[in-house]
C-alpha positions in Angstrom: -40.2 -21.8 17.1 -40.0 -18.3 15.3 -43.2 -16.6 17.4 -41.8 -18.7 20.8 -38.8 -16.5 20.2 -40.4 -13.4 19.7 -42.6 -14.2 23.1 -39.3 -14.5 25.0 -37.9 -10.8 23.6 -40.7 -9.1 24.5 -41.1 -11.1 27.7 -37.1 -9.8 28.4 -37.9 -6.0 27.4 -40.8 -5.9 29.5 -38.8 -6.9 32.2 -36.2 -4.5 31.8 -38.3 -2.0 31.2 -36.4 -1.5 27.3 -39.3 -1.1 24.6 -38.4 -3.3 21.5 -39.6 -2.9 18.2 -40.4 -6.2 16.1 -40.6 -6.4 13.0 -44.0 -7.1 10.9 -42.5 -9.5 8.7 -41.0 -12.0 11.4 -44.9 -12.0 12.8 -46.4 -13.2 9.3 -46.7 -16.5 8.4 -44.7 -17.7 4.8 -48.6 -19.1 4.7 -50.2 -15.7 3.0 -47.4 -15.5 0.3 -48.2 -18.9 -1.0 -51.7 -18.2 -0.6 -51.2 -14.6 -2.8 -48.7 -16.5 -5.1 -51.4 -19.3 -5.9 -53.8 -16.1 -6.9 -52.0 -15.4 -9.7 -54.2 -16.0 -12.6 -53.0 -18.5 -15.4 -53.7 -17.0 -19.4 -56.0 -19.7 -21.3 -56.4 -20.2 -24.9 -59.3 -19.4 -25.8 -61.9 -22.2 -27.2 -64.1 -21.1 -29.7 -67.3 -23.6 -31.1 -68.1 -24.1 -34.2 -71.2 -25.9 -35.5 -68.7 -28.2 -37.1 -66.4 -28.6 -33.9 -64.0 -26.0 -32.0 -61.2 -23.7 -33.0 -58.9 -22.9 -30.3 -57.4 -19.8 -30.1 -53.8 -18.9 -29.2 -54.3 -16.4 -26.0 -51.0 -14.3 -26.0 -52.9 -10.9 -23.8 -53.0 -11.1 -20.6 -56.4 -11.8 -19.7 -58.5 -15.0 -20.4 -61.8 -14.9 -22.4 -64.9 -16.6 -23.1 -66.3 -16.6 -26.9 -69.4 -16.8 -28.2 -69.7 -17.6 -32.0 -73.0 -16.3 -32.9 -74.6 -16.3 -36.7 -76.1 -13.2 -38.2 -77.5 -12.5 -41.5 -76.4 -9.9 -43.9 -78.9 -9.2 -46.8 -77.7 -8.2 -50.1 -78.8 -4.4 -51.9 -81.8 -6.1 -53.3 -83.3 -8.2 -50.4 -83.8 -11.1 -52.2 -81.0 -12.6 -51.1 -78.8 -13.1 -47.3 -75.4 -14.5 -46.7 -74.7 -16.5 -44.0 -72.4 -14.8 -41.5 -70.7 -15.5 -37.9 -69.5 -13.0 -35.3 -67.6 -13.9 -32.6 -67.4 -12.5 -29.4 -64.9 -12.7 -26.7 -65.7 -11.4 -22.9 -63.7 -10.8 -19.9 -64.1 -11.6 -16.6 -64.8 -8.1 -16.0 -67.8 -8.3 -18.6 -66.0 -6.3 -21.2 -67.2 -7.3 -24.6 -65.0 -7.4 -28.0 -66.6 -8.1 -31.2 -65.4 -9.4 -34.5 -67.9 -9.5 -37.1 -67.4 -11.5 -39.9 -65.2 -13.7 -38.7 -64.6 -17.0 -40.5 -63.6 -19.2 -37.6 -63.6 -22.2 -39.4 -61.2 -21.1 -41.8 -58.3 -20.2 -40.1 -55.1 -22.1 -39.7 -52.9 -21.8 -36.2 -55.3 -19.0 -34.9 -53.8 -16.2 -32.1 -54.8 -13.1 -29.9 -53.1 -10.3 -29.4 -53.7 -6.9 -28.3 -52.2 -3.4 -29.0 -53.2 -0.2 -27.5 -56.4 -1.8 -25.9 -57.6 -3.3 -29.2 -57.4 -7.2 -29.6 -56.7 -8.6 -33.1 -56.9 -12.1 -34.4 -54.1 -13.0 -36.7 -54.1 -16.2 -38.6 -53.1 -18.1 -42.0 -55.6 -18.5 -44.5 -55.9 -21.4 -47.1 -52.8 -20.3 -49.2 -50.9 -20.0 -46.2 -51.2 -16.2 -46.0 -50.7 -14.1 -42.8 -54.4 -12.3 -42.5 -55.9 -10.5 -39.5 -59.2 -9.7 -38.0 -60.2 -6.6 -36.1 -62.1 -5.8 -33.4 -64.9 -3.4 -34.2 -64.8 -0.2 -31.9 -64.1 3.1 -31.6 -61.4 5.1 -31.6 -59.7 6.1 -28.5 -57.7 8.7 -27.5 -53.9 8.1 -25.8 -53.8 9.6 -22.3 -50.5 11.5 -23.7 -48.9 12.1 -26.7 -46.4 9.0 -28.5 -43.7 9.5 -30.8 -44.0 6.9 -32.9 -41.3 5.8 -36.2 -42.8 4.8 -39.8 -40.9 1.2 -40.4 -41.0 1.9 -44.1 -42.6 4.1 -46.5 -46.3 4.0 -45.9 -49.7 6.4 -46.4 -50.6 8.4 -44.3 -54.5 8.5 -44.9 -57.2 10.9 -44.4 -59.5 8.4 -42.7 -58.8 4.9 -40.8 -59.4 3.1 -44.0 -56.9 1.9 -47.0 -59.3 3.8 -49.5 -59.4 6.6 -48.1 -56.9 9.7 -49.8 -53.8 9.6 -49.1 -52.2 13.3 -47.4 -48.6 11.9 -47.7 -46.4 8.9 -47.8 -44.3 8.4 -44.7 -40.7 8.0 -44.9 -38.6 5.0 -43.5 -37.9 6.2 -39.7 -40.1 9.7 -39.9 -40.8 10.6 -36.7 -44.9 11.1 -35.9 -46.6 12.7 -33.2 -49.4 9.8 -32.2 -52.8 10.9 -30.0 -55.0 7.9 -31.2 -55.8 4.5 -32.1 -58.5 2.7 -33.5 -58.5 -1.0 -34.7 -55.7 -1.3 -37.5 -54.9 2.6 -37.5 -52.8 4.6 -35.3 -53.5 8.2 -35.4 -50.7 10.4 -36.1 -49.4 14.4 -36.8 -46.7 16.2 -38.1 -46.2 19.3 -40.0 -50.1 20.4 -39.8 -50.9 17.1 -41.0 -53.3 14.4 -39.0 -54.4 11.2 -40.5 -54.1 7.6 -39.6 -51.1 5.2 -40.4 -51.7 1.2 -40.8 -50.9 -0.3 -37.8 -48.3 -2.7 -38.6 -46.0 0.0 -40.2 -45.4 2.3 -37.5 -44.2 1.8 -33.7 -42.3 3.3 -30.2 -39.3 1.4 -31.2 -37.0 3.8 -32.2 -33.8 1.4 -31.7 -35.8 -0.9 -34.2 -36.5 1.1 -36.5 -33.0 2.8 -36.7 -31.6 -0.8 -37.6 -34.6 -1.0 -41.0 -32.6 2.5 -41.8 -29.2 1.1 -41.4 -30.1 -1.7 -43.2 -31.5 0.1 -45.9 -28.9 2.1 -46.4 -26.4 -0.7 -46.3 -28.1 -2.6 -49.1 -28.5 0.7 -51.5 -24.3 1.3 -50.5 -23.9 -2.5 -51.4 -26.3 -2.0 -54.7 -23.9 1.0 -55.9 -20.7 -1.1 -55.7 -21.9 -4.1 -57.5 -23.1 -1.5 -60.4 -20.0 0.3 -60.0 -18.1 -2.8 -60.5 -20.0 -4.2 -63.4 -19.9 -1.1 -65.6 -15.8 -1.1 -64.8 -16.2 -5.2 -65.9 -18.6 -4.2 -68.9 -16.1 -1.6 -70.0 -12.9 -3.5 -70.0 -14.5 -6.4 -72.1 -15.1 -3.7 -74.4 -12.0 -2.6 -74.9 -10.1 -4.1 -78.0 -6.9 -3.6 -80.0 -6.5 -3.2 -83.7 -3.7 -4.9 -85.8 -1.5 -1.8 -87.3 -2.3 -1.6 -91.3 0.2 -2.4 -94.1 -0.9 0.9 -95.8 -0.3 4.3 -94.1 -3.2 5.9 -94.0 -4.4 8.8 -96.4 -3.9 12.2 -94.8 -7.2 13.4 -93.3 -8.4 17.1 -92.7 -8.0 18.1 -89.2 -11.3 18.4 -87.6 -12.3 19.9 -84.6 -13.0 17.9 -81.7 -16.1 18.8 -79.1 -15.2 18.6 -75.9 -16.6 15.6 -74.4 -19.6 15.5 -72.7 -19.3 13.6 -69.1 -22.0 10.5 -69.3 -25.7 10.8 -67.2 -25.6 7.7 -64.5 -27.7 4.8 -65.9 -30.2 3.3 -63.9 -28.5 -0.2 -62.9 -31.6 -1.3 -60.5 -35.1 -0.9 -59.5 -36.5 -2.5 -56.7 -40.1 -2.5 -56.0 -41.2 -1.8 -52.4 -45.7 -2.6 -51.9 -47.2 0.0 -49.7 -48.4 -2.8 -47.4 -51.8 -1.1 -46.3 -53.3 -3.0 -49.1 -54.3 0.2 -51.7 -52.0 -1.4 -54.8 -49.5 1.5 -54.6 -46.1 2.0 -53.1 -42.6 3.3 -54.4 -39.7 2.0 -56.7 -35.7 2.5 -55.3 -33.8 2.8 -58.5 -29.9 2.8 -58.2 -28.0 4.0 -60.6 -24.3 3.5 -61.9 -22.5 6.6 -60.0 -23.8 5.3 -56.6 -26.7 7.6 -56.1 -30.6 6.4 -55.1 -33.9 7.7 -56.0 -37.6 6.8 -55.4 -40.4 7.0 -57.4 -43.9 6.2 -56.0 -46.4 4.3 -58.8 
């Protein structure tokens, strides 16, 4: 009915010698959207198979994959022995290859993909129910332009993309960094003639997020310096006691000169232990003490 119509207007303009413009959309048919929309292509988990059966893996990128779990052998210093190890591989549709070596497919509980900065990581739960993840081996890339990026807490910032690598300083909670690389599980950062990488998982664009771990922070230390406030008032008054007035006055007593009284230091009324979470062992304690102030001290 629609194109009948459109035969009749231009049948009337040419006969009146009028030049009418139709639009290209009334002249395509509602066919080719569906036809575009059904293109759309839908994300897959991934299967992965094992010798022992199949693993399937949560897909949560944008692209599907195929996987290949392929055994390789790595031989000890002295050669007299090998262990047994699996890599897996996962491939596009485009052919681009990502490899995880190592990777104990068998072991992992509620398995999932993800990818950051055109890295893909495998997180999963191990037999204790521990949050664990496996990277991607590759190298590191440069970011087409410059990121600020915002520590999440305090966290090295290492010489090399490695947790035993030194460490040139410890980030603050919400220091702003200057990031021109990534590499799996390292973001490479600078500030104040320093470059070196920061673990992943501790850093991020999201200032707004990162602005609430400060408030927070800040609110708890604030709520930590009332409670110790109020318990050294509550400690004090239970202290306080009267004596009953003695039957016998009191021999006189030379006078003695009084030193002026020296105002008490703040006790330490908490410590709280914070883990730099890049696994290295080390990280910082926040100690508040009775006159509301906080300090840090790294171990």
């Amino acid at each position: 009915m629609k194109k009948k119509l459109v035969g009749i207007l231009l049948a009337a303009a040419v006969m009146t010698g009028s030049v009418m413009a139709v639009p290209a959309a009334e002249t395509e048919s509602t066919e080719a959207v569906s036809a575009e929309t059904a293109e759309t292509e839908v994300i897959e988990d991934v299967k992965i198979t094992l010798e022992s059966g199949e693993v399937l893996l949560k897909n949560e990128t944008k692209t599907n994959y195929t996987a290949e779990y392929k055994k390789a052998e790595e031989k000890a210093e002295n050669e007299a022995a090998a262990t047994e190890t699996w890599n897996l591989i996962l491939t596009d549709k485009e052919g681009t290859s990502h490899t995880f070596e190592n990777a104990a497919a068998d072991q992992w509980t509620e398995p999932s993909l993800t990818e950051e900065y055109g890295f893909l990581y495998i997180k999963y739960k191990d037999a204790g129910g521990k949050e664990q993840e496996v990277l991607e081996k590759a190298e590191e890339k440069a970011f087409e332009k410059e990121l600020a990026m915002y520590a999440t807490t305090e966290v090295n910032v290492r010489k090399e993309a490695s947790k035993d690598s030194q460490s040139l300083k410890v980030a603050s909670l919400g220091s702003e960094w200057k990031a021109v690389a990534s590499v799996p599980g390292w973001i490479k950062v600078e500030s104040d003639g320093i470059s070196g990488y920061v673990f992943h998982s501790y850093i991020t664009e999201d200032k707004a997020k990162v602005d609430a771990l400060v408030q927070e922070r800040k609110a708890a230390a604030e709520a930590a310096a009332q409670a110790a406030a109020q318990a050294a008032a509550q400690a004090a008054q239970e202290q306080t006691y009267y004596e009953e007035p003695s039957a016998q006055e009191p021999a006189p007593q030379e006078p003695v000169a009084q030193e002026p009284e020296q105002p008490s230091a703040p006790v330490e009324v908490s410590r709280q232990a914070f883990d730099d979470c890049d696994g290295s062992g080390h990280g910082y304690y926040e100690i508040t003490y009775s006159d509301g102030s906080v300090a840090y001290e790294e171990y």
